[in-house]
GUGUZA-500687 format. One record per atom (N, C-alpha, C): atom name; x, y, z. Coordinates in steps of 0.1 Angstrom, whole numbers. Example, Ala and Ser with C-alpha at 12.3 -4.5 7.8 and 13.67 -1.06 7.14 Angstrom:
REM residues 2
ATOM site     u     v     w
ATOM    N   132   -57    78
ATOM   CA   123   -45    78
ATOM    C   132   -33    78
ATOM    N   128   -22    71
ATOM   CA   137   -11    71
ATOM    C   129     0    79
REM end
This chain:
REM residues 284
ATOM site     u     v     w
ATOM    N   109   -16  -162
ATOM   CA   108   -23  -149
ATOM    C   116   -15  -138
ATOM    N   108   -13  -129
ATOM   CA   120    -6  -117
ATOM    C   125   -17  -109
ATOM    N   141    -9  -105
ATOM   CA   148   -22   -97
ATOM    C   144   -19   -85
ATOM    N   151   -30   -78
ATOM   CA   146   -28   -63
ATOM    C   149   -19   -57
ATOM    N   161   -10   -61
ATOM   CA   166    -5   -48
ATOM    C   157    10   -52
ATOM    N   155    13   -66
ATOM   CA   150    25   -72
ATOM    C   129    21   -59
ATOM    N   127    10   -57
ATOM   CA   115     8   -59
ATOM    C   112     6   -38
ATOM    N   122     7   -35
ATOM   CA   127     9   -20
ATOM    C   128    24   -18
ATOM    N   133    31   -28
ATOM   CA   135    48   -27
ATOM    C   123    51   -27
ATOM    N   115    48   -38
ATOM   CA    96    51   -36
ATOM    C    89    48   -23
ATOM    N    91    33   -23
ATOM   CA    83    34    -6
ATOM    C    86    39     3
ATOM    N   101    42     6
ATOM   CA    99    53    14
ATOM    C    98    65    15
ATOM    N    96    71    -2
ATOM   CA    92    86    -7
ATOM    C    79    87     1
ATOM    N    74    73    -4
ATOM   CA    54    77    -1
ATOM    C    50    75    14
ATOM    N    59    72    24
ATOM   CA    56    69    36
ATOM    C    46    80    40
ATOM    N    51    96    38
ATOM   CA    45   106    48
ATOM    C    30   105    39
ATOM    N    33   104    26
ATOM   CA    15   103    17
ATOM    C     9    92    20
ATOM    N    15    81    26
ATOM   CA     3    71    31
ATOM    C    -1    78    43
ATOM    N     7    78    50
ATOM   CA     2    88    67
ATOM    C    -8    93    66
ATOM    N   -11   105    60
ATOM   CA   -21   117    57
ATOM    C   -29   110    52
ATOM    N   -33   100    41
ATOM   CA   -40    94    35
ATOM    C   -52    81    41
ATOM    N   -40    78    50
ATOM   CA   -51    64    59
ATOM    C   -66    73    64
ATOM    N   -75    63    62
ATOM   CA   -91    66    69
ATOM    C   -89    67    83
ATOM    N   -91    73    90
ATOM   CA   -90    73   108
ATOM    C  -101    68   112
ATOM    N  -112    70   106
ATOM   CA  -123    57   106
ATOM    C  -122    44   111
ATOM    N  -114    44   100
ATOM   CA  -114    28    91
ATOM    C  -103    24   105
ATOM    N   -93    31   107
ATOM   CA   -85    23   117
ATOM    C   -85    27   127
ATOM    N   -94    35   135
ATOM   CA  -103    30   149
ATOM    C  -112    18   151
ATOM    N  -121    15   139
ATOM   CA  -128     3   136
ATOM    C  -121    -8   142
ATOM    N  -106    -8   134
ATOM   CA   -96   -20   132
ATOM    C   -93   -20   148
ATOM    N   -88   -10   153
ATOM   CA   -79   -15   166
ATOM    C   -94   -15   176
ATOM    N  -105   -13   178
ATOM   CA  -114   -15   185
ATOM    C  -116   -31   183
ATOM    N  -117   -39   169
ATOM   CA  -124   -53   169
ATOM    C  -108   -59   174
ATOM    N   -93   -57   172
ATOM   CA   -85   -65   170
ATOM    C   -80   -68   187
ATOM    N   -75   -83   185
ATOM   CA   -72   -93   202
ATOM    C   -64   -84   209
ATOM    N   -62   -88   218
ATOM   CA   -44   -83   227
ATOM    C   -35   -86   220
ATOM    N   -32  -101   216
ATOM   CA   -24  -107   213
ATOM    C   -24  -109   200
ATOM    N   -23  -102   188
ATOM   CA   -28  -105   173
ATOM    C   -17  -116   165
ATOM    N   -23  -126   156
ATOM   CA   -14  -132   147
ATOM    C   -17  -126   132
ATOM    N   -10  -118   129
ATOM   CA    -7  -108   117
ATOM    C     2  -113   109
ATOM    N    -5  -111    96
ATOM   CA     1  -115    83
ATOM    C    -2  -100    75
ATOM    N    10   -98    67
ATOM   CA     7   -89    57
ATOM    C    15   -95    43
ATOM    N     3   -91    31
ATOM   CA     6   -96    20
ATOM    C    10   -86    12
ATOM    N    25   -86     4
ATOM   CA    28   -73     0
ATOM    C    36   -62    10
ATOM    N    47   -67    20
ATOM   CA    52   -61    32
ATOM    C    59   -51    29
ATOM    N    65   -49    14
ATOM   CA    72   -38    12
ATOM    C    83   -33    25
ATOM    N    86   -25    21
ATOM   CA    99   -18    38
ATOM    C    96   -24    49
ATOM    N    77   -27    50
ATOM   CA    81   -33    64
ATOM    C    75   -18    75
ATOM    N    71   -10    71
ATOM   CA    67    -1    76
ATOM    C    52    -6    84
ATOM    N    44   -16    80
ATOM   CA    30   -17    92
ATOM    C    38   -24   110
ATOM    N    54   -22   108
ATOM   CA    58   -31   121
ATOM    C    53   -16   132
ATOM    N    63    -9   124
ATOM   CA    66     2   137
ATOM    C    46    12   137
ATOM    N    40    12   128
ATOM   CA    26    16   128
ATOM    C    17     4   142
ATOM    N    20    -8   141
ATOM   CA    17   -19   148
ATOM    C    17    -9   162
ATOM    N    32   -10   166
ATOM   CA    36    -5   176
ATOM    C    30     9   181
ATOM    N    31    15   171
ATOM   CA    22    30   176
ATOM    C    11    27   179
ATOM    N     4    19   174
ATOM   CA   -12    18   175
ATOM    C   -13     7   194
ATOM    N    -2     5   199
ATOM   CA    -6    -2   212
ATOM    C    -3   -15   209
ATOM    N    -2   -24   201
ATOM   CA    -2   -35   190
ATOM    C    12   -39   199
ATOM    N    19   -47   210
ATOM   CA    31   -48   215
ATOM    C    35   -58   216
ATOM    N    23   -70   215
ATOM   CA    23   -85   214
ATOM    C    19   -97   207
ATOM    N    24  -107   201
ATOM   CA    13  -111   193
ATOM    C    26  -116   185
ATOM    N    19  -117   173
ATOM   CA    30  -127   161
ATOM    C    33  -115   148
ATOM    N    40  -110   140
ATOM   CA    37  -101   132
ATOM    C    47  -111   115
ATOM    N    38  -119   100
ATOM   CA    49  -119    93
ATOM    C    46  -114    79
ATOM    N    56  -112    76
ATOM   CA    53   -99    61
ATOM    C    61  -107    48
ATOM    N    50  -106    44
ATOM   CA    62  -115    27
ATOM    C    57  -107    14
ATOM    N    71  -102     9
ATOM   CA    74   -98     4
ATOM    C    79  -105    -8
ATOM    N    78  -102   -26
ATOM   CA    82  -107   -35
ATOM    C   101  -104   -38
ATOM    N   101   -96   -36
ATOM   CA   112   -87   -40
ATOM    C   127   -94   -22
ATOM    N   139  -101   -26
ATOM   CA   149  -105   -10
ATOM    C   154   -91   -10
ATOM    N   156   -79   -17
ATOM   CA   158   -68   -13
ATOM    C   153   -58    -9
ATOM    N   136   -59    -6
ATOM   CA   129   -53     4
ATOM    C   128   -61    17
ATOM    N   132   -75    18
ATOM   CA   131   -80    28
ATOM    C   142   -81    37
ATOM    N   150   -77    31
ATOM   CA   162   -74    36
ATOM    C   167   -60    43
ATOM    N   160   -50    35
ATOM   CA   158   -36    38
ATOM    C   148   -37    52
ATOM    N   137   -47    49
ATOM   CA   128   -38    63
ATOM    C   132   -47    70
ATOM    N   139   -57    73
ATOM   CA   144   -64    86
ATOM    C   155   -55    91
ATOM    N   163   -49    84
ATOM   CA   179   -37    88
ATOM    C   172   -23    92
ATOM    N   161   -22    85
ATOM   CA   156    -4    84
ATOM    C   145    -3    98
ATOM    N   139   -15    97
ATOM   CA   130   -16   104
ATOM    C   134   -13   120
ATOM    N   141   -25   123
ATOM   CA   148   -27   135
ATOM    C   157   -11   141
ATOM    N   163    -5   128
ATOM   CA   170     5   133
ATOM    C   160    18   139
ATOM    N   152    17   128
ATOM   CA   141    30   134
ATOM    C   134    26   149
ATOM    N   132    16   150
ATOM   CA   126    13   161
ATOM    C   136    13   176
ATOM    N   147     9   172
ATOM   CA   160    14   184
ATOM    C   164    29   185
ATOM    N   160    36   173
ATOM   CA   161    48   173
ATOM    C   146    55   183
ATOM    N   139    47   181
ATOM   CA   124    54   190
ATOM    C   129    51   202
ATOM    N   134    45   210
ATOM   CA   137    38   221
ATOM    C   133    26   226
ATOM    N   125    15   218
ATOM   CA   127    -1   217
ATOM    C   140    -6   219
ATOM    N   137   -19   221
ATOM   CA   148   -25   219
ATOM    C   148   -39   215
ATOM    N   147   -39   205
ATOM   CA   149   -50   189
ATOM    C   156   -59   193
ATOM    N   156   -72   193
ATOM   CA   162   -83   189
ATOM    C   162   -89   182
ATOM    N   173   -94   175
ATOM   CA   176  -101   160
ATOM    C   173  -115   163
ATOM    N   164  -118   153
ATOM   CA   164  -135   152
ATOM    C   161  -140   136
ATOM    N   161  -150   133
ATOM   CA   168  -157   124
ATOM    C   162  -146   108
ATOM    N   143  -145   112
ATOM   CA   139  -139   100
ATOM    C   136  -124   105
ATOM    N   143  -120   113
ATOM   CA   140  -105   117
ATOM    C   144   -99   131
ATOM    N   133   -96   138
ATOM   CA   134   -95   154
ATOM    C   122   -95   158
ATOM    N   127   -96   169
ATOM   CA   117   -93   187
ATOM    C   118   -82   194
ATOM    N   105   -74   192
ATOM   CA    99   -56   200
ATOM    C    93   -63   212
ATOM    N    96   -56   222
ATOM   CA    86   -58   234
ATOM    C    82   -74   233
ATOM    N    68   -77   232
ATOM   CA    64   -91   228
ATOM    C    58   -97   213
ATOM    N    65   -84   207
ATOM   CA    62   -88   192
ATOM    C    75   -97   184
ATOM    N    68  -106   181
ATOM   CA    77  -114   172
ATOM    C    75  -108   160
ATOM    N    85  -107   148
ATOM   CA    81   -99   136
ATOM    C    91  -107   124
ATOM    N    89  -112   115
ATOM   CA    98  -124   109
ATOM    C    92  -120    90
ATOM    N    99  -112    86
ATOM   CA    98  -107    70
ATOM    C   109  -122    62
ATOM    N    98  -124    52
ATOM   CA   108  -136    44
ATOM    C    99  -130    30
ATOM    N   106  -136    22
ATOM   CA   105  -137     2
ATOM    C    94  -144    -3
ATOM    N    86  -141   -11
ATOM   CA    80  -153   -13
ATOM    C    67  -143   -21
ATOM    N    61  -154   -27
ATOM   CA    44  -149   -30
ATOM    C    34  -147   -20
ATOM    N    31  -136   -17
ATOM   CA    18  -135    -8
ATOM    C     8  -143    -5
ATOM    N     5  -143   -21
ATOM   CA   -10  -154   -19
ATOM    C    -9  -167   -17
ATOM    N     5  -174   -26
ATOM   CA     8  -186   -19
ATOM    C    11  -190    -5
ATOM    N    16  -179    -3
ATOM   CA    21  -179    17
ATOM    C    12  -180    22
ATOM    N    -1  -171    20
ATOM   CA   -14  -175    28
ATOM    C   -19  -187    31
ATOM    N   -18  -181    14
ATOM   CA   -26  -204    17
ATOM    C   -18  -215    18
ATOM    N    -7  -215    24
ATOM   CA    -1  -220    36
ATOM    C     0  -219    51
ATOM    N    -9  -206    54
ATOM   CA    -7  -206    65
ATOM    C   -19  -218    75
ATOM    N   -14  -222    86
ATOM   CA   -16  -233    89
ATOM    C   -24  -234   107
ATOM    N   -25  -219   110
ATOM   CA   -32  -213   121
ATOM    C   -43  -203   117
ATOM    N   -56  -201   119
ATOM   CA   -58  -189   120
ATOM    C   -58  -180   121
ATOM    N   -56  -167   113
ATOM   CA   -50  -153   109
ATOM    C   -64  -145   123
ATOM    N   -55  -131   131
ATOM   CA   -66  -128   135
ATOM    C   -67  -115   126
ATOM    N   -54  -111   118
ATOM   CA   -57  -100   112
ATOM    C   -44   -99    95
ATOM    N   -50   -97    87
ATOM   CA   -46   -97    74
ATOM    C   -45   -86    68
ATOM    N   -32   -82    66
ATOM   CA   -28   -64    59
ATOM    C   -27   -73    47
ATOM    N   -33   -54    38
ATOM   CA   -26   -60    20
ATOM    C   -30   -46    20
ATOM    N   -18   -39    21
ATOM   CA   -20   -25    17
ATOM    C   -15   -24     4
ATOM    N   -22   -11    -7
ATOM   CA   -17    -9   -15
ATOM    C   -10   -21   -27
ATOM    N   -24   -33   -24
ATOM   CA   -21   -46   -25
ATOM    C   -32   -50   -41
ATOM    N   -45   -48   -35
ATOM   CA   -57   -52   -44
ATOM    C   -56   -53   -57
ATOM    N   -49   -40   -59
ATOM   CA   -49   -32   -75
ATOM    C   -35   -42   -82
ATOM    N   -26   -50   -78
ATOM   CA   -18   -58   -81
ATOM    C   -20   -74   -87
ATOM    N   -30   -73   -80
ATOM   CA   -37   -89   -81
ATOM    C   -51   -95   -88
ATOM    N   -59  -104   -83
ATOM   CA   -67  -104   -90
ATOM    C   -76  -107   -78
ATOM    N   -86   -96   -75
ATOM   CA   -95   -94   -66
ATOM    C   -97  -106   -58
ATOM    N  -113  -115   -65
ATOM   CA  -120  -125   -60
ATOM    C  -109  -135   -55
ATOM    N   -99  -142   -65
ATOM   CA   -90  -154   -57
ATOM    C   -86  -148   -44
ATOM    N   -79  -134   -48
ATOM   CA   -72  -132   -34
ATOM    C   -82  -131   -23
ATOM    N   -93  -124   -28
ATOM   CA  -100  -128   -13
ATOM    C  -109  -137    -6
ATOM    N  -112  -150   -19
ATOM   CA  -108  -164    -9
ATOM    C  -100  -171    -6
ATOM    N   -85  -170    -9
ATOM   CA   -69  -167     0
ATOM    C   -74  -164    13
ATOM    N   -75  -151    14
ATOM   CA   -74  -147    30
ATOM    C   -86  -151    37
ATOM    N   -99  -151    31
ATOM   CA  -106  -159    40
ATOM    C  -107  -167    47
ATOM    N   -97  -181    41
ATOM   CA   -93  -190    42
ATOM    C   -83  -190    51
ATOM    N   -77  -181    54
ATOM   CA   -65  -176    65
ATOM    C   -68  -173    80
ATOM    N   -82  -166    74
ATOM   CA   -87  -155    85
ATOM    C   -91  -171    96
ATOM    N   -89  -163   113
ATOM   CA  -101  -170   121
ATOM    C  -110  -168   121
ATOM    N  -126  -179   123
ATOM   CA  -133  -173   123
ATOM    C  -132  -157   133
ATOM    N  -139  -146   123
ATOM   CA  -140  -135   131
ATOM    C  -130  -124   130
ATOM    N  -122  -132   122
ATOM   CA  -109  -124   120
ATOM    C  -109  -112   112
ATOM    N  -100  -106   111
ATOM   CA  -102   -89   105
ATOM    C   -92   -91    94
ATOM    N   -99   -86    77
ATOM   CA   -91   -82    68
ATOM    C   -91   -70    63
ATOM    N   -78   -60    67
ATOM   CA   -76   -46    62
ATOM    C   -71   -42    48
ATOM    N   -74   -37    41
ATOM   CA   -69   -33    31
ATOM    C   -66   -19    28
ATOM    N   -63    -8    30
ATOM   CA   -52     1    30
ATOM    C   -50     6    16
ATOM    N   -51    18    14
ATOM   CA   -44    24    -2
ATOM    C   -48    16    -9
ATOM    N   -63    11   -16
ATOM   CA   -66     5   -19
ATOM    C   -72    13   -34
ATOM    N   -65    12   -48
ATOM   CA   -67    24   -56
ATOM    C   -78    19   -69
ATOM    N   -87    34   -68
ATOM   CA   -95    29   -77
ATOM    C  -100    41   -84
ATOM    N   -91    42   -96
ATOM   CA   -94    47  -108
ATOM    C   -96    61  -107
ATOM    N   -90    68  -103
ATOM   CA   -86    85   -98
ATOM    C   -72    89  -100
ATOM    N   -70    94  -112
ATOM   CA   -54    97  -108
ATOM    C   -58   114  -118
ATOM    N   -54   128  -107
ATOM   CA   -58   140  -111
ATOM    C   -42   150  -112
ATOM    N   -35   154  -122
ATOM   CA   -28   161  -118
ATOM    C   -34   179  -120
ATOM    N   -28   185  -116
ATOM   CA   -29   200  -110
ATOM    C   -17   207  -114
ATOM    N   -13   218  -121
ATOM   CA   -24   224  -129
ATOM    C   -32   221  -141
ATOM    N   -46   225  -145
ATOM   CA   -47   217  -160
ATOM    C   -37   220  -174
ATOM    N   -39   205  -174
ATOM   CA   -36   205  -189
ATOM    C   -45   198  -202
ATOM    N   -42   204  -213
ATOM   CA   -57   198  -224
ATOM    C   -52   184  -220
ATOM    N   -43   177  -227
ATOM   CA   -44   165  -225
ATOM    C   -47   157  -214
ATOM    N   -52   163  -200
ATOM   CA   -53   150  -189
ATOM    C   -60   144  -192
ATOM    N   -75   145  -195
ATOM   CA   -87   133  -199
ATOM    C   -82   123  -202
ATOM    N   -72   125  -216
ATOM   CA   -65   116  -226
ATOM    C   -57   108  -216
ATOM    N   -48   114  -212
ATOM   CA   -36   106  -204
ATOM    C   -43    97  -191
ATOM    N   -55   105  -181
ATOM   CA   -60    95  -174
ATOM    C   -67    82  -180
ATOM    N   -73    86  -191
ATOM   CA   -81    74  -193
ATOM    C   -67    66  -200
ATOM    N   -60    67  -209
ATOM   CA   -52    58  -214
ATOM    C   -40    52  -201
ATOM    N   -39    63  -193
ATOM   CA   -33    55  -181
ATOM    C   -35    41  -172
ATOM    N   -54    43  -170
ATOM   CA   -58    34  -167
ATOM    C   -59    20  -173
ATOM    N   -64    21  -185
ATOM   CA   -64    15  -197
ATOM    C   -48     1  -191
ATOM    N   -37    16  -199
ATOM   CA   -25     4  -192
ATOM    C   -25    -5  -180
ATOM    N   -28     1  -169
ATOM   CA   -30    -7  -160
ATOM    C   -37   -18  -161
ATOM    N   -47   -18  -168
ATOM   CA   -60   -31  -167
ATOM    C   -52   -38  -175
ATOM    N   -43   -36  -187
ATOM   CA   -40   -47  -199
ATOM    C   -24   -54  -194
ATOM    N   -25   -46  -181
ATOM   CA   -16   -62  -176
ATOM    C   -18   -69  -165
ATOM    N   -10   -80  -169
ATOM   CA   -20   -92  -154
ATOM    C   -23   -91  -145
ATOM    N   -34   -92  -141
ATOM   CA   -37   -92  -126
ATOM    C   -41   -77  -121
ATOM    N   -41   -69  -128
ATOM   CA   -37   -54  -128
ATOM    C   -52   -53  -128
ATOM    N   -56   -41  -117
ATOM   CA   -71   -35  -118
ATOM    C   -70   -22  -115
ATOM    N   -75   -16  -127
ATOM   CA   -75     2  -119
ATOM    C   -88     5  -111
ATOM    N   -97    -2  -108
ATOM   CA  -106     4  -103
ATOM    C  -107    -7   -93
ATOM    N  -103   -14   -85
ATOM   CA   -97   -23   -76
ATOM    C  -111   -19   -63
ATOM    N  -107    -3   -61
ATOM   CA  -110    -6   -47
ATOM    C  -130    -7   -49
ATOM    N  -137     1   -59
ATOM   CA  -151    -7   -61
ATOM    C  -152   -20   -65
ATOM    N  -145   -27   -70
ATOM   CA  -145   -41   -69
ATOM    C  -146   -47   -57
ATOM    N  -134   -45   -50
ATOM   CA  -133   -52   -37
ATOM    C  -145   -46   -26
ATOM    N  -149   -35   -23
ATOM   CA  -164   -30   -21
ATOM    C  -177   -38   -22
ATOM    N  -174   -35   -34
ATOM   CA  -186   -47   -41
ATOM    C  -183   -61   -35
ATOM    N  -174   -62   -37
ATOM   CA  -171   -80   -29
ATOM    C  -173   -82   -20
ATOM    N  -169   -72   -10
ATOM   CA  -169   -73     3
ATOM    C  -183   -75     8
ATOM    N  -192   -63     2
ATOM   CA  -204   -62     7
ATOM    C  -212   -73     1
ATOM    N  -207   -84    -3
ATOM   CA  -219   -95    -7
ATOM    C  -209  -107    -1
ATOM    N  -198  -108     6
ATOM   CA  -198  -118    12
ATOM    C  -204  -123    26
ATOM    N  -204  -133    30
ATOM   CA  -207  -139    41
ATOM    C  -204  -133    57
ATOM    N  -194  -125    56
ATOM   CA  -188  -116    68
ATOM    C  -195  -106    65
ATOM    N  -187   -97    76
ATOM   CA  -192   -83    77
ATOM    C  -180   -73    71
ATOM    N  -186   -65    62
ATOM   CA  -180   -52    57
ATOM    C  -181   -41    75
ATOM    N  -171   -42    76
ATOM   CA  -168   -33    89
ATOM    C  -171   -19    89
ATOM    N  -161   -10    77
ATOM   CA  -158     2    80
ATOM    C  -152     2    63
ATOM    N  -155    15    56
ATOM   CA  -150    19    45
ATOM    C  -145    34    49
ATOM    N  -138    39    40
ATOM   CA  -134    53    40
ATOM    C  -122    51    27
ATOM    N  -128    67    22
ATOM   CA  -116    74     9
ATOM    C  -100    74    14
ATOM    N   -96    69    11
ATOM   CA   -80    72    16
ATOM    C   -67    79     6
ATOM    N   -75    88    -2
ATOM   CA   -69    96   -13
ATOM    C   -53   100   -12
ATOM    N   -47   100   -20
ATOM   CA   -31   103   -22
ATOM    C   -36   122   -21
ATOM    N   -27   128   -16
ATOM   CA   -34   145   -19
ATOM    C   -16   148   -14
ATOM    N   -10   153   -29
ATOM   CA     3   156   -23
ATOM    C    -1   168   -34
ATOM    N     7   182   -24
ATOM   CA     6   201   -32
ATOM    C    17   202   -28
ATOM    N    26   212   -31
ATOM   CA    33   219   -29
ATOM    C    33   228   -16
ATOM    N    39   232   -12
ATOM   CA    38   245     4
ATOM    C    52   253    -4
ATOM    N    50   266    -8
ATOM   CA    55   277    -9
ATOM    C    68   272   -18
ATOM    N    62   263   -28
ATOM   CA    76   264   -34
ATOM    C    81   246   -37
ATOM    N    80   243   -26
ATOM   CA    86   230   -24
ATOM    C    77   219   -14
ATOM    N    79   209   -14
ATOM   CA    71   196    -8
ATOM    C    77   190     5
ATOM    N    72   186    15
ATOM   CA    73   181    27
ATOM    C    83   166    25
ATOM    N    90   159    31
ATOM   CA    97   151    36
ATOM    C   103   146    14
ATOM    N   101   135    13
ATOM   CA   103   131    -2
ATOM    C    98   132    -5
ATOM    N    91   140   -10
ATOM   CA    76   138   -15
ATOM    C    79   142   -29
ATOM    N    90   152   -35
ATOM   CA    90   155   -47
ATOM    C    94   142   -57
ATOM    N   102   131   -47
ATOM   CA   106   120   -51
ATOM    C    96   110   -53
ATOM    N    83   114   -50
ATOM   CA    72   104   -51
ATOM    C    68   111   -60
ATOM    N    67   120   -64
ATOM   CA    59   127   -73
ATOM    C    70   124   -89
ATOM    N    80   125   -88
ATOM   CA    87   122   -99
ATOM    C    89   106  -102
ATOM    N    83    96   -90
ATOM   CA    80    85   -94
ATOM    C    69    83  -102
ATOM    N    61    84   -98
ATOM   CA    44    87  -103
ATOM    C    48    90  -118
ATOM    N    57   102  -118
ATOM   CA    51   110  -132
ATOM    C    60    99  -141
ATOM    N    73    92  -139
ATOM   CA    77    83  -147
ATOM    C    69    65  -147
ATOM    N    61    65  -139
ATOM   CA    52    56  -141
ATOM    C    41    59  -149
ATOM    N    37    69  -152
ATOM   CA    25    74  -162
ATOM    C    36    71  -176
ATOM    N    50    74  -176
ATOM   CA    54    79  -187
ATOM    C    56    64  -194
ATOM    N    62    53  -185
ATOM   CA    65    43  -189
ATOM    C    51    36  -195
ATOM    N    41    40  -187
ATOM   CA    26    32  -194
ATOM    C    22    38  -208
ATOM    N    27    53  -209
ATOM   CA    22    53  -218
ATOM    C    33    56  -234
ATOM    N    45    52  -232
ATOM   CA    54    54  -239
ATOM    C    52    49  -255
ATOM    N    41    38  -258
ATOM   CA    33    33  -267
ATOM    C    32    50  -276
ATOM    N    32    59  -271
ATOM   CA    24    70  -281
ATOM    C     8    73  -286
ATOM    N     0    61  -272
ATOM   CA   -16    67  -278
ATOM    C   -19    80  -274
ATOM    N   -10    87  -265
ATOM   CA   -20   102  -263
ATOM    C   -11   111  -274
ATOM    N   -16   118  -283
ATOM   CA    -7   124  -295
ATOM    C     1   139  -286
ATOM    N    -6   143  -274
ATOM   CA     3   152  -267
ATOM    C    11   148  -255
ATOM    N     9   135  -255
ATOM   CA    16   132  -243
ATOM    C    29   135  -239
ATOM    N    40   140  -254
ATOM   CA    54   145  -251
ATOM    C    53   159  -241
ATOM    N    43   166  -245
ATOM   CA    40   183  -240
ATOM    C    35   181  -222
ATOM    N    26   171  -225
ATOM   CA    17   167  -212
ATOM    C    30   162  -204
ATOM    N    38   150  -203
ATOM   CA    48   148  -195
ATOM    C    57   161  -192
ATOM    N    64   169  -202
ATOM   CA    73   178  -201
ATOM    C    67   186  -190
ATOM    N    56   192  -195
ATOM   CA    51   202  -184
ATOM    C    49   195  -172
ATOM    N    46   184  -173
ATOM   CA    43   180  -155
ATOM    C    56   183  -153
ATOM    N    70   176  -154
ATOM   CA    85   175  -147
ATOM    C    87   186  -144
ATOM    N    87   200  -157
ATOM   CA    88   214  -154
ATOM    C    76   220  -135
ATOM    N    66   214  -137
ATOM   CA    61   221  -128
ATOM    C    63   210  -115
ATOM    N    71   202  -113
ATOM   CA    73   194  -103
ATOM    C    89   199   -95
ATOM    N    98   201  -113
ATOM   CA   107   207  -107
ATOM    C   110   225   -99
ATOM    N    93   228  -109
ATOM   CA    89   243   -99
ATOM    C    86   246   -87
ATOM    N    83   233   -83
ATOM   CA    75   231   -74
ATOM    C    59   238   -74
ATOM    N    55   236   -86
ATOM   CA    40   238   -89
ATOM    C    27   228   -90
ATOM    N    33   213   -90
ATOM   CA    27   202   -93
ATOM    C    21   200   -80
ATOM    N     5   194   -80
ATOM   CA    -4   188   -76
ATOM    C   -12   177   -80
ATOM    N    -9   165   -70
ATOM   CA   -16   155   -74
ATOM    C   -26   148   -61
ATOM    N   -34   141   -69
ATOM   CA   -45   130   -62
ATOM    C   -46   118   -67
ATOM    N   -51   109   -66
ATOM   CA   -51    98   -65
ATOM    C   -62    91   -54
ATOM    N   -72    85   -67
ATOM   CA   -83    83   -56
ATOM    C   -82    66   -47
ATOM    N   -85    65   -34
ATOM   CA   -84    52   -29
ATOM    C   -95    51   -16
ATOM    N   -97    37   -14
ATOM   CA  -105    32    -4
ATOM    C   -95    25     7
ATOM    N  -102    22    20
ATOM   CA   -95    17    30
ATOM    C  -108    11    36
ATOM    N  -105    -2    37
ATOM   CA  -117   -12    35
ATOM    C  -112   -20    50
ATOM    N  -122   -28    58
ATOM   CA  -121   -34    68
ATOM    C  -128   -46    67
ATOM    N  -129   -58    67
ATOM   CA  -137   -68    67
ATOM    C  -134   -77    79
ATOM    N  -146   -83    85
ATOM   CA  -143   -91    91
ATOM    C  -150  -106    90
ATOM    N  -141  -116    95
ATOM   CA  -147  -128    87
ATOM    C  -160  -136    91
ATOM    N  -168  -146    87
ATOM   CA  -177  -147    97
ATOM    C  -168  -160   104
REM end
């Protein structure tokens, strides 16, 4: 089990690999349908990083709240958050569950996602769950937010992973290790490796409208040696998350297969992918 603070070091390893990864598509779609004034929920807030993306995108008013499972990422993106954003030249104000940007209220608290939803008690005009689907269990969660949504409202889903995980250079054993990879994932709760054609498939037979799809693939290489921002840190997360799923011993080379990734991660030779969707819905 990673602890929080190990699991705070990842999200913000992966920050610059979400960047490069989002569909530009998919989130022109989004900010063309979304109000002036948006009431935003995200499920799954992690650091707290869609505040200051909000903000880039024009996003300066409106209600913003993020719940997170973990009080030590919620704690993190109310302090991390606010600072980066005084560092851009905002000027944050502290209130009880976070602060106030411009005319954005922005209020990170603890809790379960899906139950927070379905407590919420106004009309959502817009619902993040990035990097969320593959955690949960598809269908409930997405009559949860339906139920959130106003009519007409927008549900984004982001890093949405479905059953692609490629490393670079080959080795005999990948086949082995991706398929048994996956495998682990599905045999625990709520867990879906192929997440984002499910939610696809869902989408396009509900009652709304499927908006906008697009690939939103993980694609992190090397450049001459070495990796861009943390990235080698993401990549050495990744490789001990494969290792912990498969520590059981079904792939019979998997000692050789791990070694060699670390060696070529620490060579700076390692390439990975990671296939995903970035999905848009909106409600009817």
């Amino acid at each position: 089990m990673v602890d929080d603070h190990a699991r705070i070091d990842y999200l913000n390893a992966k920050r610059s690999v979400d960047e490069r990864a989002f569909a530009r598509s998919v989130r022109e779609r989004l900010l063309a349908a979304l109000p002036e004034r948006p009431t935003v929920f995200e499920a799954g807030a992690g650091t707290g990083v869609t505040v200051p993306r909000l903000l880039e995108w024009g996003v300066e008013a409106g209600r913003y709240r993020g719940v997170e499972r973990a009080e030590a990422l919620v704690e993190h993106a109310r302090t991390a958050r606010a600072a980066e954003l005084e560092a851009a030249g905002y000027d944050p104000v502290e209130t009880d569950r976070g602060f106030r940007v411009e005319e954005l209220s922005v209020a990170f608290e603890a809790g379960d996602a899906l139950a927070a939803v379905d407590g919420v008690d106004a009309g959502l005009d817009l619902l993040v769950a990035q990097a969320f689907m593959d955690v949960v269990a598809v269908e409930p969660a997405v009559a949860a937010f339906e139920r959130a949504l106003s009519p007409g409202g927008l549900a984004y889903f982001p890093i949405t992973f479905d059953a692609g995980t490629i490393f670079q250079p080959s080795h005999p054993a990948d086949d082995a290790v991706e398929r048994a990879y996956h495998r682990a994932i599905d045999a625990r709760e709520s867990r879906d490796s192929r997440a984002g054609r499910r939610l696809l498939d869902l989408l396009g037979r509900a009652d709304g409208d499927l908006l906008a799809v697009g690939a939103s693939d993980w694609v992190v290489r090397p450049r001459d040696g070495s990796y861009p921002a943390d990235e080698a840190l993401f990549l050495s997360c990744i490789l001990d998350f494969v290792a912990d799923a498969l520590a059981g011993g079904e792939v019979a080379e998997f000692d050789d297969w791990i070694e060699t990734r670390r060696d070529q991660l620490a060579a700076g030779e390692l390439s990975y992918v990671a296939h995903q969707y970035d999905l848009l819905y909106r409600a009817p």
